[in-house]
C-alpha positions as CSV (number, residue, x, y, z in Angstrom):
1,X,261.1,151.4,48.5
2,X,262.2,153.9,51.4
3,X,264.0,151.7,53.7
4,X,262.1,153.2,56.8
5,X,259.0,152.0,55.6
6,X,260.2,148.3,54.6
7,X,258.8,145.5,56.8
8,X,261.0,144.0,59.7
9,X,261.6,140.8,57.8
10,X,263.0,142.4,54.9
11,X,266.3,143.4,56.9
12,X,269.2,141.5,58.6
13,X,271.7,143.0,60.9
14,X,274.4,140.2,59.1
15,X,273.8,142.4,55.6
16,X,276.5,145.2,55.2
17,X,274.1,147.4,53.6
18,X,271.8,147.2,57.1
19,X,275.1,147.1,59.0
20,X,276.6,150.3,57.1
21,X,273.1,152.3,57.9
22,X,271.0,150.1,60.4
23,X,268.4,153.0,61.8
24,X,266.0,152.0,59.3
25,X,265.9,148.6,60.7
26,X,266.0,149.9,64.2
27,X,262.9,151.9,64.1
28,X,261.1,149.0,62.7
29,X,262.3,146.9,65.4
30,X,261.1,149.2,67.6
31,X,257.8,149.2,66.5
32,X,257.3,145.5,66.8
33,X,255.4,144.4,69.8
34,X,257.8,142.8,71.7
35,X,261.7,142.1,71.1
36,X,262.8,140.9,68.0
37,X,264.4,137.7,67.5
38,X,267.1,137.2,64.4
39,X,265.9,134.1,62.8
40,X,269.4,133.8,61.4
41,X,271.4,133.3,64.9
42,X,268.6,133.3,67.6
43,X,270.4,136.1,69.0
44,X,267.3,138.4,70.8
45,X,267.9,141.9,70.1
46,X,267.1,145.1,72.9
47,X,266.1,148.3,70.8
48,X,264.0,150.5,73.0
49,X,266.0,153.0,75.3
50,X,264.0,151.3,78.5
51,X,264.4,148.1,77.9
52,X,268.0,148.8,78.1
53,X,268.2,150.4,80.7
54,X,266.4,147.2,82.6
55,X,268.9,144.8,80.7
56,X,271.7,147.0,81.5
57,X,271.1,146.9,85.6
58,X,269.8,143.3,86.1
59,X,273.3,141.5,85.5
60,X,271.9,138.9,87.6
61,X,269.2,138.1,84.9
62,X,271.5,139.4,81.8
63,X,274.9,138.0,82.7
64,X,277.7,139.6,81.1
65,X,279.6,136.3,81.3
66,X,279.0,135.6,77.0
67,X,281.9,134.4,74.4
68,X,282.6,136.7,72.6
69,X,283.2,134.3,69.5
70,X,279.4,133.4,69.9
71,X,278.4,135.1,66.5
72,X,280.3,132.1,65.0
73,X,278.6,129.3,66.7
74,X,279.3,126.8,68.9
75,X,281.8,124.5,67.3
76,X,283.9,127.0,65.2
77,X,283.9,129.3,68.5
78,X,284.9,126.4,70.7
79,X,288.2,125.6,67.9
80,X,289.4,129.0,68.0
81,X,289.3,129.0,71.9
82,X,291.4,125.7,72.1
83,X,293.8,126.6,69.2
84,X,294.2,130.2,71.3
85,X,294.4,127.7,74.7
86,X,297.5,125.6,72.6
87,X,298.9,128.9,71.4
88,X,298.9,131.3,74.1
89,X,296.2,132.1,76.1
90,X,292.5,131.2,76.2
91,X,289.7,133.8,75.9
92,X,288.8,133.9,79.8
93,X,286.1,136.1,80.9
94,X,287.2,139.3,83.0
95,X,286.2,143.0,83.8
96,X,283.5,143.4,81.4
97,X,282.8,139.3,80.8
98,X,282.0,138.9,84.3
99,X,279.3,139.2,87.2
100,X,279.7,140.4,90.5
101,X,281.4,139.6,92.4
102,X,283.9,138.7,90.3
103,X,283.5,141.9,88.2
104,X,284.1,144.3,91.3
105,X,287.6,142.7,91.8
106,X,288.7,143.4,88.4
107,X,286.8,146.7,88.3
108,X,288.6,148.1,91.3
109,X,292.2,146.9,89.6
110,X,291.5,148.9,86.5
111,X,289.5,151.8,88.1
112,X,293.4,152.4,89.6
113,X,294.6,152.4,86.4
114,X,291.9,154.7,84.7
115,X,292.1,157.5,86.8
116,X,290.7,161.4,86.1
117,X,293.6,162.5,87.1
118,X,296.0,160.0,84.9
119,X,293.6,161.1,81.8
120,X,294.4,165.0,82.7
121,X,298.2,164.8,83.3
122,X,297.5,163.0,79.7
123,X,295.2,165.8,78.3
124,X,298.8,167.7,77.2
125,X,300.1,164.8,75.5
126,X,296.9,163.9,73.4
127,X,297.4,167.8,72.6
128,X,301.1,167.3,71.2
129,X,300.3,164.1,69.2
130,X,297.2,165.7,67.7
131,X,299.0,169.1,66.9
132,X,302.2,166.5,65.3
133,X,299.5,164.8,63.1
134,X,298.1,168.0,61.7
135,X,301.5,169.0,61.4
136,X,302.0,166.2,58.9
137,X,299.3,166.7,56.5
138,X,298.4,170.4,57.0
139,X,300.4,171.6,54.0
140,X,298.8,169.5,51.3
141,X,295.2,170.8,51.7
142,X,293.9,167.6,52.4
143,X,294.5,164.2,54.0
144,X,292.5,161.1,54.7
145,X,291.0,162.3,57.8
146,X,290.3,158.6,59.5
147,X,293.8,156.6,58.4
148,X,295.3,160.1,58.9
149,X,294.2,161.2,61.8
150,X,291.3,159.7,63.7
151,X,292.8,156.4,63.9
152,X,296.1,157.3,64.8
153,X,295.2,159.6,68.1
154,X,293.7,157.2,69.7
155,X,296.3,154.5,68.2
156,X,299.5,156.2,69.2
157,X,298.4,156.8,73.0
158,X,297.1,153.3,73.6
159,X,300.1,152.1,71.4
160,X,302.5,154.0,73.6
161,X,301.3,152.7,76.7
162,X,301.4,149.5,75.2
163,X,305.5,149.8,74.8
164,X,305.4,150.6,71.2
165,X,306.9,153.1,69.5
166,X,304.2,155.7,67.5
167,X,305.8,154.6,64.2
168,X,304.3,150.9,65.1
169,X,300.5,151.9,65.2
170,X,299.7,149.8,62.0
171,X,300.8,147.0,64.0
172,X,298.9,147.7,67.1
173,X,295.7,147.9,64.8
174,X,296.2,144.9,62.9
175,X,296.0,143.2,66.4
176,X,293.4,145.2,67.3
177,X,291.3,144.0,64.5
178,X,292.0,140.6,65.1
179,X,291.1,140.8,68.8
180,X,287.8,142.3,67.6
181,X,287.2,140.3,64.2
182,X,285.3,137.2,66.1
183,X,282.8,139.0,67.5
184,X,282.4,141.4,64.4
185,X,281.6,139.2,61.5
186,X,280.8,135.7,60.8
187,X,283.8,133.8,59.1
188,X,284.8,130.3,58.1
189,X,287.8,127.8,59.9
190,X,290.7,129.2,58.0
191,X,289.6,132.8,58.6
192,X,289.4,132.4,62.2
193,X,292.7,130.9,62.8
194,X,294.3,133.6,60.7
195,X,292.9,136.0,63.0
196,X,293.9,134.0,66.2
197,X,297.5,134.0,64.7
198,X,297.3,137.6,64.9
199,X,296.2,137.6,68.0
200,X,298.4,135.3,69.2
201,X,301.5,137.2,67.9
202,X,300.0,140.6,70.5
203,X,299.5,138.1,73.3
204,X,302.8,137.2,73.4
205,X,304.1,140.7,72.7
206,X,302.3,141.9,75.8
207,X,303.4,138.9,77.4
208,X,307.2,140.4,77.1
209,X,305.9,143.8,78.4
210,X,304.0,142.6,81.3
211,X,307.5,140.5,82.4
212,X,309.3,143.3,81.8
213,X,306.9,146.2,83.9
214,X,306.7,144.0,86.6
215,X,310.7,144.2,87.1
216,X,311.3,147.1,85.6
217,X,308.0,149.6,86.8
218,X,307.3,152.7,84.4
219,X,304.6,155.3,84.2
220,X,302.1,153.5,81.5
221,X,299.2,151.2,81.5
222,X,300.9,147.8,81.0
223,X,302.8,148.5,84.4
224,X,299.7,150.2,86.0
225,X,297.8,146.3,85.2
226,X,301.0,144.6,86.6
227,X,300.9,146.7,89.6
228,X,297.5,147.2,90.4
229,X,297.0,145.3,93.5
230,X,297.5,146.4,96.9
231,X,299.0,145.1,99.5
232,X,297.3,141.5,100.5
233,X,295.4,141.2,97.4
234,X,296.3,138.7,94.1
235,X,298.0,140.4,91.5
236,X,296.2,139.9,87.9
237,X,297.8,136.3,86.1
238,X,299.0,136.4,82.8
239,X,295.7,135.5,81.4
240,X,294.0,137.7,83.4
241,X,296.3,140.2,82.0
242,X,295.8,139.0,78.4
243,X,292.0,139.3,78.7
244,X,291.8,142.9,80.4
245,X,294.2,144.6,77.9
246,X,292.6,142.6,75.1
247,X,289.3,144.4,76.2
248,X,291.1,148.3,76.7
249,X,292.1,147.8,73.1
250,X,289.0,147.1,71.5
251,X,287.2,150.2,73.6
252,X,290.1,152.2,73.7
253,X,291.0,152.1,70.3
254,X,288.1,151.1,67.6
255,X,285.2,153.0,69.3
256,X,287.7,156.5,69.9
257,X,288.6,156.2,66.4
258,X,285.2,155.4,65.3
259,X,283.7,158.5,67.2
260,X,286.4,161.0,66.4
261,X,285.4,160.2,62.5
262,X,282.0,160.5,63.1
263,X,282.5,163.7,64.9
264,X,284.3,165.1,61.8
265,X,281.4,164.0,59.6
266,X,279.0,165.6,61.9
267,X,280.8,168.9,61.8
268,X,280.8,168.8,57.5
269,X,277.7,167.3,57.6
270,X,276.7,171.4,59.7
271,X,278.3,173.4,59.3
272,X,276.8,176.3,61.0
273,X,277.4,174.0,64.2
274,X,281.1,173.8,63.2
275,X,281.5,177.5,63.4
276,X,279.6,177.9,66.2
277,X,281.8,175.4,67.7
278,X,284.7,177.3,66.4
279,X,283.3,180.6,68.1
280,X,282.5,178.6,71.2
281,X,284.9,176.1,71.9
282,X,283.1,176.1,76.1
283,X,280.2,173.7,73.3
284,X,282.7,170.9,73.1
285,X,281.4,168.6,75.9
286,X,277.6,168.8,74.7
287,X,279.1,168.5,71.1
288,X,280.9,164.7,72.3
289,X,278.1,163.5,74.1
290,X,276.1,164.5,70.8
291,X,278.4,162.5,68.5
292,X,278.2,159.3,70.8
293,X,274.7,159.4,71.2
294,X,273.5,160.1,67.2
295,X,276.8,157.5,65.9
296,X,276.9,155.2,68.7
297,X,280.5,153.6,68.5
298,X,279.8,150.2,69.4
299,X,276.2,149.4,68.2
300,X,275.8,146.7,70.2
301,X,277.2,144.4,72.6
302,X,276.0,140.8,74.0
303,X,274.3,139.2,77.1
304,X,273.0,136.1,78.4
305,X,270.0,135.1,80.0
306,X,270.5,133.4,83.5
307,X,267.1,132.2,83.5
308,X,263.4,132.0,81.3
309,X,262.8,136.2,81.5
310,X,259.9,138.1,80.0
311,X,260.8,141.5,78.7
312,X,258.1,143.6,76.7
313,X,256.0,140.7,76.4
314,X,258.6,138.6,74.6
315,X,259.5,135.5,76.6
316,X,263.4,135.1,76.2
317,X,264.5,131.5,77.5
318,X,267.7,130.7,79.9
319,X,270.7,130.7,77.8
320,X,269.9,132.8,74.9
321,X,272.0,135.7,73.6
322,X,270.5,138.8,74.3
323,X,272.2,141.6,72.1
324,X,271.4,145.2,73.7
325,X,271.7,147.8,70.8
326,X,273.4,150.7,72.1
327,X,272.2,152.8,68.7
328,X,268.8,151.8,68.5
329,X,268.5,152.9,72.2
330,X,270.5,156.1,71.4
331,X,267.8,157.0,68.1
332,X,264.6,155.8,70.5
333,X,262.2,158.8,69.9
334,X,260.7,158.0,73.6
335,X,263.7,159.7,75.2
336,X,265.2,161.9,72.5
337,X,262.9,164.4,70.4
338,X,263.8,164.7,66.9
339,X,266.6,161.3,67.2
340,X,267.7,161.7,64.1
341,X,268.7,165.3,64.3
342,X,272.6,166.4,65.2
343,X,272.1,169.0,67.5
344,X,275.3,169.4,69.8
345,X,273.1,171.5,72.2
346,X,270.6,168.6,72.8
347,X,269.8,169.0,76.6
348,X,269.5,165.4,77.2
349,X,271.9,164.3,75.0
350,X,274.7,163.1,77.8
351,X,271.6,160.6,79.3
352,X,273.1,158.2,76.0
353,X,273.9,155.0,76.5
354,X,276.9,154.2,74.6
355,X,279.2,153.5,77.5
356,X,276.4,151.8,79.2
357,X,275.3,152.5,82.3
358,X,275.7,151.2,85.8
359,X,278.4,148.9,87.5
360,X,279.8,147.7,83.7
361,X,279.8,151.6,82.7
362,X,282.9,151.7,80.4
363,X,286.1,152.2,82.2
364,X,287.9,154.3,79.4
365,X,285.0,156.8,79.1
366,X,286.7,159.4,80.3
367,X,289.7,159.1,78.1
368,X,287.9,158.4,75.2
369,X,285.7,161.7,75.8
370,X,289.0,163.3,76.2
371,X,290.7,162.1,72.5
372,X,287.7,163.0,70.5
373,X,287.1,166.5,72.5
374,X,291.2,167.3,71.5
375,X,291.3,165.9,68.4
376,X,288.5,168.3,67.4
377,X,289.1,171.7,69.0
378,X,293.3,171.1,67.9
379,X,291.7,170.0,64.1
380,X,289.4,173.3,64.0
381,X,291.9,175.5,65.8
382,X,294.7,174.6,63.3
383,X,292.2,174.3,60.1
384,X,289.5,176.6,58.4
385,X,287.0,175.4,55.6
386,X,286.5,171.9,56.3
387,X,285.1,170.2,53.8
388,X,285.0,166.7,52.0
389,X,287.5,166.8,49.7
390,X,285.0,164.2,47.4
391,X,281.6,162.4,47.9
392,X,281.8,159.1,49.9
393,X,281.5,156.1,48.0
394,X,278.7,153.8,49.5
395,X,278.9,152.2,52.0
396,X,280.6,154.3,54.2
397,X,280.9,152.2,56.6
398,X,282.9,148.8,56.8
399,X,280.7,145.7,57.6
400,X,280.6,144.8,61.3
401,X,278.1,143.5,63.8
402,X,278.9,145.3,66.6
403,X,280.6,148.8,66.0
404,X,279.8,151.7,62.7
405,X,283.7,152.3,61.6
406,X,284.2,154.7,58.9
407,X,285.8,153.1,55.7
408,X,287.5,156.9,54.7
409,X,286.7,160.7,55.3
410,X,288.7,162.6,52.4
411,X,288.8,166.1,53.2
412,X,290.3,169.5,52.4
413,X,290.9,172.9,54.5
414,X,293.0,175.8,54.4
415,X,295.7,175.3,56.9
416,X,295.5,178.9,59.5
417,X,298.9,181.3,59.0
């Protein structure tokens, strides 16, 4: 049976095969009358590009304050927050866990931090570690384009201003993947605390670095966290700390290196775009916002209900977690004609909402836009004849709740004289 035309109740957003392609299920969630409610966690889910938008600016009605172990349930999510507690530090709710006016304080530390112009004196950089990366695989004909490349741009920046050396980026995405594994996919006791031991093991790495920066001031994002108060206003704690850089690594790391394989994909996937991308390099910025909207990085994220709240007819009662689908939203054919078509000159495609929208609109946006833009003029200025080296062996995707990672994108080119 074509999966578009299969009824609502035969999908589940906890089945990897939904989870690796979930637009089928999307579009008949859209179509239901009101919003859909996952029998399996009681989670409510927001598909509809409007409906978003009214769940994304009412945080007084959809708090942002949610655990973000909550996909595990009560009791194995309250464990790992005590064992992380006994350990190192808990799970507290900052920056994007938190309401005004709570959020605004952390928001204006980190909007000090994120500057346009700290992302252009950057733009260089991102340049020379993309151009190094090609260097390394350019000769062979062919590489592994996401463990190759696309997760080691993003990896090697964050990891650098993270005090690690570019040769310790598996690391940094181990930890990465444990900071994100609770709120990705449902697992037992023992799996749980093997991620929290990861996690623990970063925590108290950055723990070193944020000691260290705050004696010992240099010019990267650990010390611009440490430092990011003015005069007369409280510094961040440590567990503020913990939480805010905890939260940078799984946007500025996981959804970059999601989108910058999708982005590749795309370009295979049209090539007539790719070349006229090639001849037109001025395309780029329409081309990103394109590649965020169709392959939204994070699929979803997680509110709360403050209070008993009707949204399109569906009564959704105080306390209930209310999961806004970025990629349903970004696919809704009421705001984008043709939402399943790549088309990098889409003239609404920047109105997306894959970095949300409003005062929780995603601080590394800019940056992020600014890895996947150099990573793929560098990749096509450096490379002719992109293509997959081999078809992909289904699922592409790796199972997760939240975000569409890539499991491999094995290509092949001709390196340019």
């Amino acid at each position: 049976m074509d999966a578009n035309k299969k009824r609502l109740e035969d999908f589940s957003l906890l089945d990897p095969q939904v989870q690796d392609d979930p637009f089928g299920m999307y579009e008949a969630i859209q179509a239901y009358p009101g919003i859909y409610q996952m029998p399996e966690t009681g989670f409510f889910i927001v598909s509809r590009y409007a409906d978003l938008r009214a769940v994304l600016t009412d945080p007084v009605t959809f708090s942002n304050d949610v655990d973000r172990a909550s996909l595990q349930g009560p009791e194995l999510s309250d464990k790992h927050q005590h064992y992380l507690s006994e350990h190192g530090w808990p799970h507290i709710q900052t920056l994007q866990r938190t309401d005004a006016p709570a959020h605004s304080r952390y928001r204006k530390l980190v909007d000090r931090v994120f500057t346009l112009g700290r992302v252009r004196e950057m733009t260089h950089h991102i340049e020379e570690v993309a151009n190094r990366l090609i260097d390394s695989f350019a000769g062979r004909g062919e590489c592994e384009f996401i463990s190759e490349f696309a997760m080691l741009l993003p990896g090697i920046i964050l990891a650098e201003q993270m005090g690690l050396a570019p040769t310790e980026v598996a690391t940094f995405k181990r930890w990465a993947d444990a900071m994100l594994a609770p709120a990705s996919r449902q697992m037992n006791e023992e799996e749980l605390r093997t991620v929290a031991d990861i996690e623990l093991e970063a925590q108290h790495h950055l723990a070193r670095m944020f000691d260290d920066r705050r004696a010992n001031p240099q010019p990267d994002l650990i010390s611009g966290l440490v430092h990011a108060h003015a005069e007369g206003e409280e510094p961040l704690s440590m567990a503020e700390l913990q939480s805010v850089m905890s939260q940078l690594i799984g946007g500025g790391f996981e959804s970059t290196m999601t989108a910058i394989g999708h982005a590749m994909l795309q370009l295979i996937r049209h090539p007539e775009q790719m070349q006229e991308l090639r001849d037109n390099p001025a395309l780029i910025k329409g081309f990103v916002e394109e590649v965020i909207r169709i392959e939204s990085p994070t699929q979803g994220l997680r509110r709360r209900a403050t209070r008993d709240v009707e949204l399109s007819g569906t009564l959704i009662p105080e306390g209930s977690v209310v999961v806004v689908r970025y990629g349903a939203a970004n696919r809704d054919p009421a705001k984008f004609v043709c939402p399943h078509q790549f088309d990098m000159k889409r003239s609404n495609a920047g109105t997306h909402l894959a970095f949300g929208t409003g005062a929780h609109f995603c601080v590394g946006a800019v940056l992020a836009r600014q890895e996947i833009a150099t990573g793929v003029l560098t990749m096509l200025a450096r490379l002719d004849d992109i293509q997959l080296a081999r078809p992909l062996t289904e699922p592409i995707h790796r199972p997760n709740f939240l975000t569409l990672p890539l499991r491999e994108l094995p290509i092949r080119f001709k390196a340019k004289a």
